[in-house]
N, C-alpha and C positions, 0 to 999 in steps of 0.2 A: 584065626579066631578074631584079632582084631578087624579083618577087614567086613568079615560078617556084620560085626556088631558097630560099625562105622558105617553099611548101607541099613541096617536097621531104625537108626536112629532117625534118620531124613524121613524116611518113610511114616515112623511114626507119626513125627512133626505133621506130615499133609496129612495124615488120617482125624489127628484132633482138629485140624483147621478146616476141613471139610464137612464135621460134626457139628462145628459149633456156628457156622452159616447156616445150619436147617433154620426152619420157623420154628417156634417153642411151641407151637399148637400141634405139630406133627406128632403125631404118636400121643397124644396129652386129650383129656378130656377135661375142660376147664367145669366146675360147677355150677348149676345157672341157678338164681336167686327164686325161688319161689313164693306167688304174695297167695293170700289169704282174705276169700271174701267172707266181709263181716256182716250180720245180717241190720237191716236197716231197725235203727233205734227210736220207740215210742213211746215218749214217756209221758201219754195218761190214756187210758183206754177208752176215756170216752169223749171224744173229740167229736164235733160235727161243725159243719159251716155256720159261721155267721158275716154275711157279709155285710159291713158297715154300708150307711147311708148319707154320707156328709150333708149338711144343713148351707145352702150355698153362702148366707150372709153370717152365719153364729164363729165368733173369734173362738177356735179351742184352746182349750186347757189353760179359762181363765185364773182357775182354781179348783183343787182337787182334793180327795181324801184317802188316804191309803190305809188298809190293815194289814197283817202279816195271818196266816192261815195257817194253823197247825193243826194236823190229822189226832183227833182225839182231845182236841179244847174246842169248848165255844166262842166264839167270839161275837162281838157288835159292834158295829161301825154307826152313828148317828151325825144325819146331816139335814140342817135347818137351812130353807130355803128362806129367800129374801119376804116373802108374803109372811111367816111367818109359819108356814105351816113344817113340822118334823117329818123327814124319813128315818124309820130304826132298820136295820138291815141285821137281824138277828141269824150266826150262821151256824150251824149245829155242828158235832163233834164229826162226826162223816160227811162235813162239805165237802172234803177232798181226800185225797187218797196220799198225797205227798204231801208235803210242804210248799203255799204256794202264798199267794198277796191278790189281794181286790182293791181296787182303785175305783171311787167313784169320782165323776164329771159332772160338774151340775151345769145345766141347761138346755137346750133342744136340738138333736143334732138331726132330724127328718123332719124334712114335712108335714103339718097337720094337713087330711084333704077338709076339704068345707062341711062334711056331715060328720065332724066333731069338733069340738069347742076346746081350746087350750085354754090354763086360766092361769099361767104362768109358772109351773110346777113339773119339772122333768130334769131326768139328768141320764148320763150312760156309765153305765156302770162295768167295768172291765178287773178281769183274772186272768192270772199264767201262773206256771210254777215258776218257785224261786221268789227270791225280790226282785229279780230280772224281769218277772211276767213272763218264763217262755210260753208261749202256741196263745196267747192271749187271745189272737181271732177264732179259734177253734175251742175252748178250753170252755167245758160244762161241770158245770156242781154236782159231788157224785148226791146229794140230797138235796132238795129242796129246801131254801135257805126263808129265813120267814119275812115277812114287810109289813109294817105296822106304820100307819100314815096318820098321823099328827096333826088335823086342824089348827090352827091359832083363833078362829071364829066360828062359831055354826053351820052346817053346810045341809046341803041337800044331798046326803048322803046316797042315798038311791038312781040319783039320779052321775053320779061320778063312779070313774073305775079306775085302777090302774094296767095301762096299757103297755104294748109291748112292740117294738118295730121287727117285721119278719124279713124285711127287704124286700116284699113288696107293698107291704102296708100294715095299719095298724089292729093290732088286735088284743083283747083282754087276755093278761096274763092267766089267767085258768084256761082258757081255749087252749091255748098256745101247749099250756105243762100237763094238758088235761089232769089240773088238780082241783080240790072242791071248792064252792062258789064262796068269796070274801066273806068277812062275820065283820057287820055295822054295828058301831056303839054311837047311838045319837047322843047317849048325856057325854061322854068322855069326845066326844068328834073323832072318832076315831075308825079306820078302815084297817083291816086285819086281812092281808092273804099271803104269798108266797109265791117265789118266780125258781124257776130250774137253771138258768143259764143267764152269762153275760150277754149286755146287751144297751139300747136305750129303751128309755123308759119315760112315760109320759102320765098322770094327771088328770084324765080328759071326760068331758061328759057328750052326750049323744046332739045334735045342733037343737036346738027349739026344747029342750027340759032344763 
């Protein structure tokens, strides 16, 4: 009996040290990590291009004006240009759908072509969500926000409009939002219309009126 149990024990010995030289993947199904596509995130529904037009000689963002936008307040942003004459940028309770900020830039950032007349009076007016500005180059007013244009002197009201840069030229902000035609107050010098989306904006009357 002892010598039995004296060739047993050697043998065991090589059976566990034969064992534990396999590979550990042998016989073993290790678990593989599985990812998860997440669907891509939009956060405003109603985004469309705008492609900026830089002004090759105008220094940006000499000075600027910001509001904060909150979904269910009105707000107004008012900025007085150097002539003297006011922009009100009046924005209704559904300009936007989130929480976001409008930043206006005063001065000209495109080209006037020669069959319209600048008289010194533009600026660009930019929005995103957040105070961050996100999608700022994409990013539309879910309403039409109002403009009410401030002479400081008498004008020839008929013969001015406020314009719109489309990136490839200029056009009246009603064409552009097809919204209805500005309302003129000659005693108050005042022009009344309303723009859809950020953008620059200009001032301008027809060349020779």
């Amino acid at each position: 009996m002892k010598k039995t149990c004296s060739l047993l024990i050697p043998l065991a010995l090589l059976f566990l040290s034969a064992c534990s030289s396999l590979s550990p993947g042998i016989g073993l199904q290790a678990a593989v990590p599985t990812q998860t596509a997440y669907p891509t995130y939009t956060p405003f529904p109603t985004y469309t291009p705008f492609p900026p037009t830089p002004y090759p000689t105008k220094i940006p963002f000499i000075e600027s004006f910001s509001i904060r936008l909150v979904p269910g307040i009105d707000a107004t942003l008012v900025y007085a240009i150097e002539t003297g004459t006011q922009i009100w940028l009046d924005f209704p309770k559904d300009a936007t759908l989130q929480p976001a900020r409008a930043m206006l830039i005063p001065g000209l950032s495109s080209i006037v072509p020669p069959t319209l007349v600048y008289n010194g009076e533009a600026f660009d007016l930019l929005a995103g969500l957040g105070d961050q500005m996100e999608g700022f180059k994409r990013f539309t007013f879910n309403a039409p926000v109002g403009v009410t244009i401030k002479f400081a002197s008498p004008q020839n009201l008929d013969a001015l409009a406020l314009y719109t840069w489309t990136g490839s030229d200029w056009e009246k902000v009603e064409t552009v939002c097809h919204l209805p035609s500005p309302t003129l107050d000659a005693n108050a010098n005042t022009i009344k219309t309303s723009l859809c989306s950020p953008g620059s904006f200009a001032i301008l009357a027809t060349n020779g009126e």
